[in-house]
N, C-alpha and C positions, 0 to 999 in steps of 0.2 A: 439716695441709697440704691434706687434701682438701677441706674446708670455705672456706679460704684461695681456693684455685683457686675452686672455683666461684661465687663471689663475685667476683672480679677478671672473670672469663668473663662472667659478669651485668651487672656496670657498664660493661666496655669494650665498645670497636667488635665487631661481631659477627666481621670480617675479624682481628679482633687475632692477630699472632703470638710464642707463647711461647716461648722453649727454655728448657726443665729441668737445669742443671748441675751434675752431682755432682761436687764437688767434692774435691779430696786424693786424686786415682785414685793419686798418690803409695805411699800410706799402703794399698794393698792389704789387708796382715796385718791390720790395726784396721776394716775397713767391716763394717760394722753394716746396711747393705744390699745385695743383691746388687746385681749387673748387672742381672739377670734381673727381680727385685722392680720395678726403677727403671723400666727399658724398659717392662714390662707397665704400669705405673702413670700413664708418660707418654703411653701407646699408647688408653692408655681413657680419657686426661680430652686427647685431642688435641691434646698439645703435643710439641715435638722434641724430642731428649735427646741428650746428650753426657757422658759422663766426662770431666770437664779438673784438672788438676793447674795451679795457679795455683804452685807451688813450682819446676815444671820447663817451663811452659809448655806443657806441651801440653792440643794443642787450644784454647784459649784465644780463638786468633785466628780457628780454623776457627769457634768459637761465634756469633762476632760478623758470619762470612762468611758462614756460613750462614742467621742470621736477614735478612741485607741480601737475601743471594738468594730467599727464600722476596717478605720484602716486594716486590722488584723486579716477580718472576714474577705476582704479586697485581696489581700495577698495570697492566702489560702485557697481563693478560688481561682486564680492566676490573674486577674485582673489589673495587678498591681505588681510590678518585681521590681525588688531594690537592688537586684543586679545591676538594671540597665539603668543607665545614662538617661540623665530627665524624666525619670520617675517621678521625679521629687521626696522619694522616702530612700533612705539607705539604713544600712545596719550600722550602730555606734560601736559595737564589739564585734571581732572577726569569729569569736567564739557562738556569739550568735546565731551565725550566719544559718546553724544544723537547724536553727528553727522552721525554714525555709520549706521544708517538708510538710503537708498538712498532718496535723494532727489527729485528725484519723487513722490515718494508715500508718501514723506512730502506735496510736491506743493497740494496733493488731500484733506487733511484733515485743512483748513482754521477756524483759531479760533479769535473769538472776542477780540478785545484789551479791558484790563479790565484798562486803563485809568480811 
């Protein structure tokens, strides 16, 4: 696996974000890896980690929220732009795209609902 990762890390965007899913947290009695193993593992090759249980859902959906938020906070802080070419992230709608601005300095300018 470690061989794996650093190779994917090599070819992607340098910004690329990963989470590690261990899978079957279910299945406690049968893991063959700790908690502990996994988190230090994931802690040193810079990627998230989550235990999800795909049998009982959890976490599952937190996995998927939480790489959105990492990506988001990326782009916000200018780290990340889906303008540019080999980003790896683009926007699916061109309407989108006003998201592009961070939303701070949306929160500042409050405009009237023309209802």
């Amino acid at each position: 696996l470690i061989s794996k990762m650093t190779k994917y890390q090599m070819l992607a965007s340098q910004n690329i974000v990963i989470i590690l899913c261990g899978n079957k947290k279910d299945l406690d009695a049968d893991r063959e890896v700790t908690f502990l193993e996994a988190s230090r593992f994931a802690q040193e090759n810079e990627l998230m980690f989550l235990e999800t249980s795909a049998l009982t859902g959890e976490n599952v959906e937190e996995a998927f929220v939480q790489c959105a938020r990492k990506i988001l906070n990326k782009i916000e802080s200018g780290e990340l732009d889906p303008e540019r070419m080999g980003s790896g992230i683009q926007y699916g709608d061109a309407a989108l795209r006003q998201l592009r601005s961070p939303r701070r300095a949306q929160a500042g300018s409050v405009q009237e609902c023309g209802c």
